[in-house]
MOPAC internal coordinates of N, CA, C and O (Angstrom, degrees):
PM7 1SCF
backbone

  N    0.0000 0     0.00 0     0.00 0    0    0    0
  C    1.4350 1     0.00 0     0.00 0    1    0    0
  C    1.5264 1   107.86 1     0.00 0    2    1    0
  O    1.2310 1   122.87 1   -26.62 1    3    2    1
  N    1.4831 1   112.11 1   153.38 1    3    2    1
  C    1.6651 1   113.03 1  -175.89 1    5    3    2
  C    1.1440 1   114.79 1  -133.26 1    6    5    3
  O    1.2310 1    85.61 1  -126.50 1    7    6    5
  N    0.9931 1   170.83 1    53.50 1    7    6    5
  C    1.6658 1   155.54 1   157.69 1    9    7    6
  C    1.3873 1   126.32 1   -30.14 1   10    9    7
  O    1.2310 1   124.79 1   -24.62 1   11   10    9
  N    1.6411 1   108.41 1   155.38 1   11   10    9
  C    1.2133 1    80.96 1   141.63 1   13   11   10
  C    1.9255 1    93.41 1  -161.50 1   14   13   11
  O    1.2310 1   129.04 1   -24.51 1   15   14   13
  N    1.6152 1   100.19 1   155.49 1   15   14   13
  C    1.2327 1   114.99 1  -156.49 1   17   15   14
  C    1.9260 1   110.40 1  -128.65 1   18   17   15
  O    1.2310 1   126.21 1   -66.95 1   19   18   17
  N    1.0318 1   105.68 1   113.05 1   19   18   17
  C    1.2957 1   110.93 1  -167.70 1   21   19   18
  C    1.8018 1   118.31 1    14.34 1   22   21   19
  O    1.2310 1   132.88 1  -105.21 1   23   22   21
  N    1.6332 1    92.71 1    74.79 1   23   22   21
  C    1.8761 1   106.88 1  -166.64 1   25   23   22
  C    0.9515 1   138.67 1    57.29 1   26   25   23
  O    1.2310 1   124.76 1  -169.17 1   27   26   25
  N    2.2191 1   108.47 1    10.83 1   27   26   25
  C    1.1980 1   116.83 1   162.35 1   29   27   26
  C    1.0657 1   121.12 1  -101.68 1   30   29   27
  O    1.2310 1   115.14 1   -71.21 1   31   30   29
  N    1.6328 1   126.82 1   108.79 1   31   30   29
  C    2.0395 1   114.11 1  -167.49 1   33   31   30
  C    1.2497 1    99.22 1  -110.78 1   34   33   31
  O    1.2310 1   120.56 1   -63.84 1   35   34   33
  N    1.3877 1   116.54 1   116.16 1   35   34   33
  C    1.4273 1   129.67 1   172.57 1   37   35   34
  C    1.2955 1   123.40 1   -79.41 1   38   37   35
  O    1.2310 1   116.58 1   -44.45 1   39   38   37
  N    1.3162 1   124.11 1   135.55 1   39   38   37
  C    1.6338 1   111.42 1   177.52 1   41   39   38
  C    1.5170 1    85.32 1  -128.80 1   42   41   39
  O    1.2310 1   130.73 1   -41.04 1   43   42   41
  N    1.2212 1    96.90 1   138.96 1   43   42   41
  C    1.5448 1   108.68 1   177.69 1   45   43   42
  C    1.6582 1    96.09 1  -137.00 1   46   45   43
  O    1.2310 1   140.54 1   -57.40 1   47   46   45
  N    1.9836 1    77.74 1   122.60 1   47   46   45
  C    1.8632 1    90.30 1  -176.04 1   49   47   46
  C    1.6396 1   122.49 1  -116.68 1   50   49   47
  O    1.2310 1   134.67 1   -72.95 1   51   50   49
  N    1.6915 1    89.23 1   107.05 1   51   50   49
  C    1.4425 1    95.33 1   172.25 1   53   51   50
  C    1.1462 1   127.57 1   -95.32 1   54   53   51
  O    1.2310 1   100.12 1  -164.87 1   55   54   53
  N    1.4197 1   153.59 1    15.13 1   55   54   53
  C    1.0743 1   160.19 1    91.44 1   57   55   54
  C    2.0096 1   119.82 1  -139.87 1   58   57   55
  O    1.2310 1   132.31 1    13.49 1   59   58   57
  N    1.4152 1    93.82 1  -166.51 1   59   58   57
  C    1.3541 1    97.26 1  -160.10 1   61   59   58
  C    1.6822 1   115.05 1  -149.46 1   62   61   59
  O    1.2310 1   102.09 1   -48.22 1   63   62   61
  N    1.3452 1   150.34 1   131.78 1   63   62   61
  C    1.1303 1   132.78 1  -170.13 1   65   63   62
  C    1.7249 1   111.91 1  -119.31 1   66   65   63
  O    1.2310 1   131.55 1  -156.39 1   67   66   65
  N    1.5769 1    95.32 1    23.61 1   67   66   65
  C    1.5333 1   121.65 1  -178.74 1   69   67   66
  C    1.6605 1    94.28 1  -161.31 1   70   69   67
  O    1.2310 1   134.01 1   -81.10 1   71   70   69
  N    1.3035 1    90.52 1    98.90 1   71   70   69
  C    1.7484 1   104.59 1   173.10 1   73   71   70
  C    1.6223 1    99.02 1   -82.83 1   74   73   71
  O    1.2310 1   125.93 1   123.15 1   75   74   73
  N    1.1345 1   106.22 1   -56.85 1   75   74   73
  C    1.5975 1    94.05 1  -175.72 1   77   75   74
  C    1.4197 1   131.72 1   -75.18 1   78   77   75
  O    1.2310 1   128.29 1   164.42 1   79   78   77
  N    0.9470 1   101.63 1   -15.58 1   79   78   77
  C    1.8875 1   109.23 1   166.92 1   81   79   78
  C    1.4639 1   117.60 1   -80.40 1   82   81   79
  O    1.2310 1   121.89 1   161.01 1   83   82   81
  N    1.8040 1   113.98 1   -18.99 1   83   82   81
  C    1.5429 1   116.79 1  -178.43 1   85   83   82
  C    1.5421 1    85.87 1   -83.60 1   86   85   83
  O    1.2310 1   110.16 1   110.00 1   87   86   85
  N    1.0782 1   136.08 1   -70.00 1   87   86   85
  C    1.6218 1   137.66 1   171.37 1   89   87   86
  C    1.7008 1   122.61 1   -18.66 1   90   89   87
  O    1.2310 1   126.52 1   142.90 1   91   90   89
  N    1.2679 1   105.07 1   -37.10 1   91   90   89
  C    1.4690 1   117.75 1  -175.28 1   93   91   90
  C    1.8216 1    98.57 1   -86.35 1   94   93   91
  O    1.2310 1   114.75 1   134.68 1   95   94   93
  N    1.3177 1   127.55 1   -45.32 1   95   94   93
  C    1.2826 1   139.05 1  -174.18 1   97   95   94
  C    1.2747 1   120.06 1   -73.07 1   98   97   95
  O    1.2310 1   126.81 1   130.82 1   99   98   97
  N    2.0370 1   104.50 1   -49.18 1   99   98   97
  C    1.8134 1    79.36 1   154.18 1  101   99   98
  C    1.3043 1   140.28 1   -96.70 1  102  101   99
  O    1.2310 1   130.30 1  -165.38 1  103  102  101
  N    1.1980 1    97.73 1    14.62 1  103  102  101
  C    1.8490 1   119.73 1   166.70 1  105  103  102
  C    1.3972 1   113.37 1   -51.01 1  106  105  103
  O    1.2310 1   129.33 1   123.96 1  107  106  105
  N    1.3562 1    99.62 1   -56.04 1  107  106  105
  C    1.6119 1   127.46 1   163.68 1  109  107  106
  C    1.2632 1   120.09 1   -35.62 1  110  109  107
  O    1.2310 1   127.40 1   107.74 1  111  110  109
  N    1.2406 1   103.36 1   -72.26 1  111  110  109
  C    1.9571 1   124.17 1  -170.94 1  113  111  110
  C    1.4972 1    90.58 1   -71.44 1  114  113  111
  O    1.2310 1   105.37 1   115.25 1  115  114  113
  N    1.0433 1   144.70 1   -64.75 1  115  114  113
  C    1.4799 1   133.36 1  -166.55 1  117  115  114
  C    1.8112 1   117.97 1   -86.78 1  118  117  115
  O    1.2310 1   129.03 1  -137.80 1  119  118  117
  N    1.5241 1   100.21 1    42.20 1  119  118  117
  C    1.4772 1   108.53 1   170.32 1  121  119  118
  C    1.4077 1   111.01 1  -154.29 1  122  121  119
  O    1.2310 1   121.79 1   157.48 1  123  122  121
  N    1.6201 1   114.19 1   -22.52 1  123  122  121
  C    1.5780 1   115.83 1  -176.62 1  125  123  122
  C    1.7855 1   111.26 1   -55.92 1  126  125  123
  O    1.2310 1   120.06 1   -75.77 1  127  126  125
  N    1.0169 1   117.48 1   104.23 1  127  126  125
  C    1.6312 1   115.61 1   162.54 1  129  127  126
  C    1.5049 1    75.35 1    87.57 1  130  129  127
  O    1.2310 1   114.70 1  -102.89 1  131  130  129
  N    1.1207 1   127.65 1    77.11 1  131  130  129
  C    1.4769 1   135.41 1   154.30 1  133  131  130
  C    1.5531 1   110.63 1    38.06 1  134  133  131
  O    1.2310 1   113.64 1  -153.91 1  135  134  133
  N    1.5278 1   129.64 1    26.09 1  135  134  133
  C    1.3063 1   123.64 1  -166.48 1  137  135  134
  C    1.6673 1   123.88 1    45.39 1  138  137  135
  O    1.2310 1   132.73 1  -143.70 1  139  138  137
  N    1.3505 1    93.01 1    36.30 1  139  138  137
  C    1.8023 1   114.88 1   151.86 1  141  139  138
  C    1.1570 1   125.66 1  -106.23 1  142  141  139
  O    1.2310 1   101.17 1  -168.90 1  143  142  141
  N    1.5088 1   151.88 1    11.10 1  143  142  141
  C    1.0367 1   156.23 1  -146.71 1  145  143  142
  C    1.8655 1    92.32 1  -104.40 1  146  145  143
  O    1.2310 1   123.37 1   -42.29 1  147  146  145
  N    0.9549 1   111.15 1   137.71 1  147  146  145
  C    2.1166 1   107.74 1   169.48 1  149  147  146
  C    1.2895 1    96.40 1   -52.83 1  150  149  147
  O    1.2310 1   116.00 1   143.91 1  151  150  149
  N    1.6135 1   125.19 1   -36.09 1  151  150  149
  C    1.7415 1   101.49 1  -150.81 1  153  151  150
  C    1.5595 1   102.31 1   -99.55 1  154  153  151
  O    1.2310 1   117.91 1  -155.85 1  155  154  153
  N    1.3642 1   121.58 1    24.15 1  155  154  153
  C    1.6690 1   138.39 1  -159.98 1  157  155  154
  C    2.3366 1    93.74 1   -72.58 1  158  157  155
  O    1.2310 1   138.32 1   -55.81 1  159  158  157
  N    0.8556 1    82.10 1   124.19 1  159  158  157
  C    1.5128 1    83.99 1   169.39 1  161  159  158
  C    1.3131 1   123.99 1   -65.05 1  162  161  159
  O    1.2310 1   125.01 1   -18.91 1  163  162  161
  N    1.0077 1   107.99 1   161.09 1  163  162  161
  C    1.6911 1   114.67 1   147.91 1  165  163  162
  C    1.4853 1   129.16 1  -171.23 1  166  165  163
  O    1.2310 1   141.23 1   -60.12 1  167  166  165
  N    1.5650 1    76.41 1   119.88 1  167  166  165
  C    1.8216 1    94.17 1  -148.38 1  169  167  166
  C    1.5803 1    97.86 1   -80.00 1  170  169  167
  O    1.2310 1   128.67 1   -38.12 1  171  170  169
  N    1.3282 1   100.90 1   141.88 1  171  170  169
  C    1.4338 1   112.97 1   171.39 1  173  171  170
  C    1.3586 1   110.78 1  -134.63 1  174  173  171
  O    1.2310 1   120.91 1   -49.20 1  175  174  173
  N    1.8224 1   115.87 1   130.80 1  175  174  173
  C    2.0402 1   109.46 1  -169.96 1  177  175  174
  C    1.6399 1    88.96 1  -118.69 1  178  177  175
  O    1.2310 1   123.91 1   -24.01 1  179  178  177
  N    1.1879 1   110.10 1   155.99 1  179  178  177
  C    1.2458 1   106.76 1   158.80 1  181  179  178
  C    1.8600 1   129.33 1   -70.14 1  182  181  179
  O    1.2310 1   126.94 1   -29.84 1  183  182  181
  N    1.7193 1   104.25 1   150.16 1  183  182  181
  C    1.0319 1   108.28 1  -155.93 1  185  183  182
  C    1.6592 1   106.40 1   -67.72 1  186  185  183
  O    1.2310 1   122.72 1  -165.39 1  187  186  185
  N    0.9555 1   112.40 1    14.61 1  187  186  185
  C    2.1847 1   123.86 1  -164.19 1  189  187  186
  C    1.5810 1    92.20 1   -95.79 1  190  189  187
  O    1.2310 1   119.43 1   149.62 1  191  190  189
  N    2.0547 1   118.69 1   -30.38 1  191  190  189
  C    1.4521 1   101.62 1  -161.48 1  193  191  190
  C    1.6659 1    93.58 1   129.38 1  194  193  191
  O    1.2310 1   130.59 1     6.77 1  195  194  193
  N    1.5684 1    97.17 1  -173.23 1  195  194  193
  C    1.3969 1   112.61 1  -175.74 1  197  195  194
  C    1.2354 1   100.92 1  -152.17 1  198  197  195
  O    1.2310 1   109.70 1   -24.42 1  199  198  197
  N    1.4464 1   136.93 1   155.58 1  199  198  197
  C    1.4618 1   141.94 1   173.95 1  201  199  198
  C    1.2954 1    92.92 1   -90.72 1  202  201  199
  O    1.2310 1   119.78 1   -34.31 1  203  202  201
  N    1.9377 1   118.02 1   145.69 1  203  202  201
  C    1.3583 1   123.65 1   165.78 1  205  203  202
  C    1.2948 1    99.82 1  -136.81 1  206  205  203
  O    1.2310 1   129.19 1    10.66 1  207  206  205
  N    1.2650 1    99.89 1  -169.34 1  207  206  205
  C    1.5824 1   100.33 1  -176.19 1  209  207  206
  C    1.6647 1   108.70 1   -95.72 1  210  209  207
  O    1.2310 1   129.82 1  -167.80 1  211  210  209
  N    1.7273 1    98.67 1    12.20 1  211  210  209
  C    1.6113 1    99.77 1  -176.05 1  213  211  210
  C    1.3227 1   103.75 1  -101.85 1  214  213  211
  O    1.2310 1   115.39 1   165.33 1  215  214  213
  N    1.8652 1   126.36 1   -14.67 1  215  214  213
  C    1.3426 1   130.16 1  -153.63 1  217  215  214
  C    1.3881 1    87.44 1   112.00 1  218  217  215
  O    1.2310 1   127.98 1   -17.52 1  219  218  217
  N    1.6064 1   102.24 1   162.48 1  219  218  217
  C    1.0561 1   129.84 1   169.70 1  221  219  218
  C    2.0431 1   134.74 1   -37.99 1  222  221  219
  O    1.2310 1   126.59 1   -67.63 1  223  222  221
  N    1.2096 1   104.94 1   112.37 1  223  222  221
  C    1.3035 1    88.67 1  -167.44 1  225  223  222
  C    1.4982 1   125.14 1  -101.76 1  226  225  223
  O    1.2310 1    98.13 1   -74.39 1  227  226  225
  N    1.8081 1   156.71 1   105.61 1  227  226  225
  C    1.3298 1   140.78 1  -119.10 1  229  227  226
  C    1.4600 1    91.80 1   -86.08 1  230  229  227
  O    1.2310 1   114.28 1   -10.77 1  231  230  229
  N    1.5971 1   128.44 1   169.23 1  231  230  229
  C    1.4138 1   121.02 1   168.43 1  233  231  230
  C    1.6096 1   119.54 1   -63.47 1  234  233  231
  O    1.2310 1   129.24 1   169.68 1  235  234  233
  N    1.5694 1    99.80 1   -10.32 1  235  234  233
  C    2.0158 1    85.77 1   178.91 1  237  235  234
  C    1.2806 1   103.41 1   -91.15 1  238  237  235
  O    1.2310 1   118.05 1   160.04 1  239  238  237
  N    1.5148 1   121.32 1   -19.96 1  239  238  237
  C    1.4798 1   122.98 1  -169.61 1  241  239  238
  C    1.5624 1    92.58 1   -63.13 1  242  241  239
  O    1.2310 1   117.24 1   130.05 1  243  242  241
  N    1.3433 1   122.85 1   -49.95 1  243  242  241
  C    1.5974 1   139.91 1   172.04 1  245  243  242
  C    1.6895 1   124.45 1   -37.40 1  246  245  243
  O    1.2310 1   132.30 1   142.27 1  247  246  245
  N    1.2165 1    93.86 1   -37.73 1  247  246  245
  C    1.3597 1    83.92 1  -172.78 1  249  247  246
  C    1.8115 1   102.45 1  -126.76 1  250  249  247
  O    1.2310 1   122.74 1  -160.24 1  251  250  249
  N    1.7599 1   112.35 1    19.76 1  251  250  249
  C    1.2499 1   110.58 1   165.48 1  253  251  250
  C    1.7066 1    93.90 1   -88.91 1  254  253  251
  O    1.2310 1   127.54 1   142.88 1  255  254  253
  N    1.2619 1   103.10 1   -37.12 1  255  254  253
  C    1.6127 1    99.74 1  -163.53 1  257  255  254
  C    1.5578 1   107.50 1   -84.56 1  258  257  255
  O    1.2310 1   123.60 1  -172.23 1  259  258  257
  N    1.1512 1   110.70 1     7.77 1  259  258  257
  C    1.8396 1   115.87 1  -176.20 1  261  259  258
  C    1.8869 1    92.30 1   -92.07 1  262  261  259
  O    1.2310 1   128.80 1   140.83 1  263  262  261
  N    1.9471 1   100.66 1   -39.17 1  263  262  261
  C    1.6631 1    85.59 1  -170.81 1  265  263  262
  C    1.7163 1   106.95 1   -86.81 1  266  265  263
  O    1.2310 1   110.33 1   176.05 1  267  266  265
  N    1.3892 1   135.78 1    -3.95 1  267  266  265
  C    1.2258 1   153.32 1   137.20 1  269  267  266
  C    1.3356 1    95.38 1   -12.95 1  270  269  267
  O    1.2310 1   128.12 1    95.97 1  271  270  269
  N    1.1694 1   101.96 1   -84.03 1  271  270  269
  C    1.9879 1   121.15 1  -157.25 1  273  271  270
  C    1.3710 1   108.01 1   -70.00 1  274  273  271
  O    1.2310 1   112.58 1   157.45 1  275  274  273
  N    1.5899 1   131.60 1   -22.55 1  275  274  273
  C    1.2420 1   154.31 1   165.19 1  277  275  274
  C    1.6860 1    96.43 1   -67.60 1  278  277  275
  O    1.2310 1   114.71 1   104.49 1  279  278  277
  N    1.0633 1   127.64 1   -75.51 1  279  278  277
  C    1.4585 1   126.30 1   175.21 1  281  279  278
  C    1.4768 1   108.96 1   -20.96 1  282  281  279
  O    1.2310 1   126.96 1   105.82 1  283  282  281
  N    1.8798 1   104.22 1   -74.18 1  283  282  281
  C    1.1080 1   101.45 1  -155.53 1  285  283  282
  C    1.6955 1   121.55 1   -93.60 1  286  285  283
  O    1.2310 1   129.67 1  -159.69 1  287  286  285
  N    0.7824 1    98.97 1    20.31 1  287  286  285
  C    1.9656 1   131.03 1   156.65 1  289  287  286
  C    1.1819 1   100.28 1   -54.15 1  290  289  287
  O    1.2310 1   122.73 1   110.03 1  291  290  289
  N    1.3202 1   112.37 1   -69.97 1  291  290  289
  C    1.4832 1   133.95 1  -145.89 1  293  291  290
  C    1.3680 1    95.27 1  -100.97 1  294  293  291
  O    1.2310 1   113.52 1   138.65 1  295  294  293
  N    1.0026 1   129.85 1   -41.35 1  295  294  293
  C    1.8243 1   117.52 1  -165.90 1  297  295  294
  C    1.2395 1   121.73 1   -37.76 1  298  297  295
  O    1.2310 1   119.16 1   131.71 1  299  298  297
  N    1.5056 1   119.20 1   -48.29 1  299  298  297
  C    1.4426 1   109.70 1   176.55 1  301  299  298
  C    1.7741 1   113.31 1   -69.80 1  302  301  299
  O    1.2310 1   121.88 1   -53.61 1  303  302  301
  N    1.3685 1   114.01 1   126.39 1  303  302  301
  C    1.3890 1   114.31 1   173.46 1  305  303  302
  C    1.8857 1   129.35 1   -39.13 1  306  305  303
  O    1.2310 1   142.61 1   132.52 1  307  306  305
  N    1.4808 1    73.70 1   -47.48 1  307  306  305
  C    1.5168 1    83.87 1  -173.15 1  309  307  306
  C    1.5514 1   122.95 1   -55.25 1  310  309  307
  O    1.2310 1   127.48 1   123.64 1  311  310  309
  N    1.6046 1   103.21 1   -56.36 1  311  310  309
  C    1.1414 1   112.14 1   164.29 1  313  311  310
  C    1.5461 1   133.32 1   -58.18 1  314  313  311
  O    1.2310 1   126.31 1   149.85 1  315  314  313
  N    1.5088 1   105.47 1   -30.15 1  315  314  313
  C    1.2211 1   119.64 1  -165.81 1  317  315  314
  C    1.6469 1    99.67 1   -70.78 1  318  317  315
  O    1.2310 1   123.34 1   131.90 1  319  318  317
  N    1.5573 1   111.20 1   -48.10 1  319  318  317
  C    1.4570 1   101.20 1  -176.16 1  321  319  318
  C    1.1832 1   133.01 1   -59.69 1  322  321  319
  O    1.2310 1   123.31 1   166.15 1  323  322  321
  N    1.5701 1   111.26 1   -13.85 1  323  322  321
  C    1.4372 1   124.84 1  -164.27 1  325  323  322
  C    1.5559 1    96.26 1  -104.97 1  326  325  323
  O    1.2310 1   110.63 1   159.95 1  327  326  325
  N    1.1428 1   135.23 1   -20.05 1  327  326  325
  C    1.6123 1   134.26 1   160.27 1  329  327  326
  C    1.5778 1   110.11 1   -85.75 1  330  329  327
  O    1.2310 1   119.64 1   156.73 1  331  330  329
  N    1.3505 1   118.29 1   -23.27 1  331  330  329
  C    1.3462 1    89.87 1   164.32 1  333  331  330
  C    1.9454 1   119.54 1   -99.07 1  334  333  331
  O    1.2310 1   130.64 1  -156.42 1  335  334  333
  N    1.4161 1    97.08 1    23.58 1  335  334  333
  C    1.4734 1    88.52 1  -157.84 1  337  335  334
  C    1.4747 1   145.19 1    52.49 1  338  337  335
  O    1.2310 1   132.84 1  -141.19 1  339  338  337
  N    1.5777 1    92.80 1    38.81 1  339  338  337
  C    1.3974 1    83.70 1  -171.37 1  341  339  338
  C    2.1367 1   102.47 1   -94.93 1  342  341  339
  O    1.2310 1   134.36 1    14.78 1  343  342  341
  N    1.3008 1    89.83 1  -165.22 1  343  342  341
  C    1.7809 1    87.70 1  -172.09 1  345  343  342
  C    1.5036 1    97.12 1   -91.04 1  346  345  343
  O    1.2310 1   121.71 1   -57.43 1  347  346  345
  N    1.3665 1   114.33 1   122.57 1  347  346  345
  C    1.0442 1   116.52 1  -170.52 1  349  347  346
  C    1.6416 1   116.34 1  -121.63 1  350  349  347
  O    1.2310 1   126.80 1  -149.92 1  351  350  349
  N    1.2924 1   104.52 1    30.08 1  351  350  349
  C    1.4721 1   111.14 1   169.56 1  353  351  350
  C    1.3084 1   103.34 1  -167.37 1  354  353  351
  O    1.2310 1   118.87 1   -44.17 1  355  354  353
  N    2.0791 1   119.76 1   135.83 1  355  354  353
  C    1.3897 1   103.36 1   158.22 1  357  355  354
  C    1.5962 1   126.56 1   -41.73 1  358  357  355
  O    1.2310 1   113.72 1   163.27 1  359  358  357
  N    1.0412 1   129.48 1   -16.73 1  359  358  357
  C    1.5688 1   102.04 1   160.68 1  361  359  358
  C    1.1683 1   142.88 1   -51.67 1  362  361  359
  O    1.2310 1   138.11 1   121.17 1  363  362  361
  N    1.4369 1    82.50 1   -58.83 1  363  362  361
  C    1.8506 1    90.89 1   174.82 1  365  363  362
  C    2.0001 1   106.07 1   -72.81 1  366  365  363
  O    1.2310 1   121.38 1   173.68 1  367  366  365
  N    1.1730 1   114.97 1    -6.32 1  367  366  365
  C    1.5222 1    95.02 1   174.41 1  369  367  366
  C    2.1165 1    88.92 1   -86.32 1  370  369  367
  O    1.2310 1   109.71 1   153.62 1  371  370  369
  N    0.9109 1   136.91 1   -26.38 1  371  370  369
  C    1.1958 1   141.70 1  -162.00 1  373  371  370
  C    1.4004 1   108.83 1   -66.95 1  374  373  371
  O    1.2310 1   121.11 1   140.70 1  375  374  373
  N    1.3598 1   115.47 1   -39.30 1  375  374  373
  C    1.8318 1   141.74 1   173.58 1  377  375  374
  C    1.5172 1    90.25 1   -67.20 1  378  377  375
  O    1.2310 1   118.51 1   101.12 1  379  378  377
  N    1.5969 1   120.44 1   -78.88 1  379  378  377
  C    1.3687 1   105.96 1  -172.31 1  381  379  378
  C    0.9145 1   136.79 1   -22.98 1  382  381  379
  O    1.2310 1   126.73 1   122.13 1  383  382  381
  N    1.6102 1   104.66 1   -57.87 1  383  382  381
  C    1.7794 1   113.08 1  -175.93 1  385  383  382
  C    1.2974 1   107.19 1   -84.62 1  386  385  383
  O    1.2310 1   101.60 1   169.40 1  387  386  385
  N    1.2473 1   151.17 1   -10.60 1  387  386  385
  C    1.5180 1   139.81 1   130.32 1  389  387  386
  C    1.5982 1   113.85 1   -29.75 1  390  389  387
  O    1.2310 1   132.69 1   105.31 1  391  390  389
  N    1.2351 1    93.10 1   -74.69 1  391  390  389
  C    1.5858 1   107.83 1   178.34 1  393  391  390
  C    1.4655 1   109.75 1    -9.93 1  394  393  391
  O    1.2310 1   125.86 1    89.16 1  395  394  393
  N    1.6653 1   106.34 1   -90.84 1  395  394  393
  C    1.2601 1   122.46 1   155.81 1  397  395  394
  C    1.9190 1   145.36 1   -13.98 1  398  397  395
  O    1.2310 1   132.97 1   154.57 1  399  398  397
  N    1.3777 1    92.55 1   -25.43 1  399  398  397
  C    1.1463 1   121.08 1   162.12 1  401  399  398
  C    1.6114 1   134.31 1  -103.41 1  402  401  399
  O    1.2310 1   131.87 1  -174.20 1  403  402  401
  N    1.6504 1    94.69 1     5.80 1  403  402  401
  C    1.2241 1    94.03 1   170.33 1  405  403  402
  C    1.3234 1   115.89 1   101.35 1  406  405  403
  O    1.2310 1   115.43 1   150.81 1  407  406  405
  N    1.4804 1   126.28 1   -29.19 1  407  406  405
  C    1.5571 1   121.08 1   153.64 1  409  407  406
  C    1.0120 1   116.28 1  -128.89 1  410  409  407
  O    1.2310 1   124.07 1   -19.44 1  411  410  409
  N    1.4407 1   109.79 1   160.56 1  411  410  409
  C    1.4601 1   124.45 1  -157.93 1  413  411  410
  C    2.5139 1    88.98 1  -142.90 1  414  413  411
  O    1.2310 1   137.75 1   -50.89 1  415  414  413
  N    1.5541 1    83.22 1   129.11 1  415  414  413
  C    1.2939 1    87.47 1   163.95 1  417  415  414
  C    1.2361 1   116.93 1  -158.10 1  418  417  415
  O    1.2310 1   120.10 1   180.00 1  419  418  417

């Protein structure tokens, strides 16, 4: 299920018949642009577990293997900076601090 409520989008996960692709997806959604984006998730499972297609999974098994898939999203630098948006070259830190000062060119 998905909502979303004045920039809060809830996913509430009651099961899944692709554990590792729901893991990889909100790995995704809760890291693109540093988890600032309006449409940024935030997944919430109940504390009983989740159904997978492996058996039942507990909520720590859930959210060890959510920061797993979060890790390895992000591990490579290269990629990682450009999914989280971060500034990934003195240039663009060079624009900023212009910016900030009032011009930008």
């Amino acid at each position: 299920m998905y909502t979303e409520k004045a920039g809060v989008n809830t996913i509430v996960v009651d099961s899944t018949d692709d554990y590792q692709g729901m893991l990889g997806n909100l790995a995704f959604s809760l890291s693109l642009y540093s988890g600032q984006m309006c449409t940024t998730a935030e997944p919430a499972d109940p504390r009983t577990g989740i159904a997978t297609e492996a058996g039942l999974r507990t909520f720590d098994e859930v959210v060890a293997d959510l920061a797993r898939a979060i890790d390895g999203l992000l591990g490579d630098d290269a990629s990682g900076a450009g999914l989280l948006g971060a500034i990934v070259n003195p240039g663009v830190l060079e624009r900023l601090e212009r910016a900030g000062k009032g011009g930008v060119r």
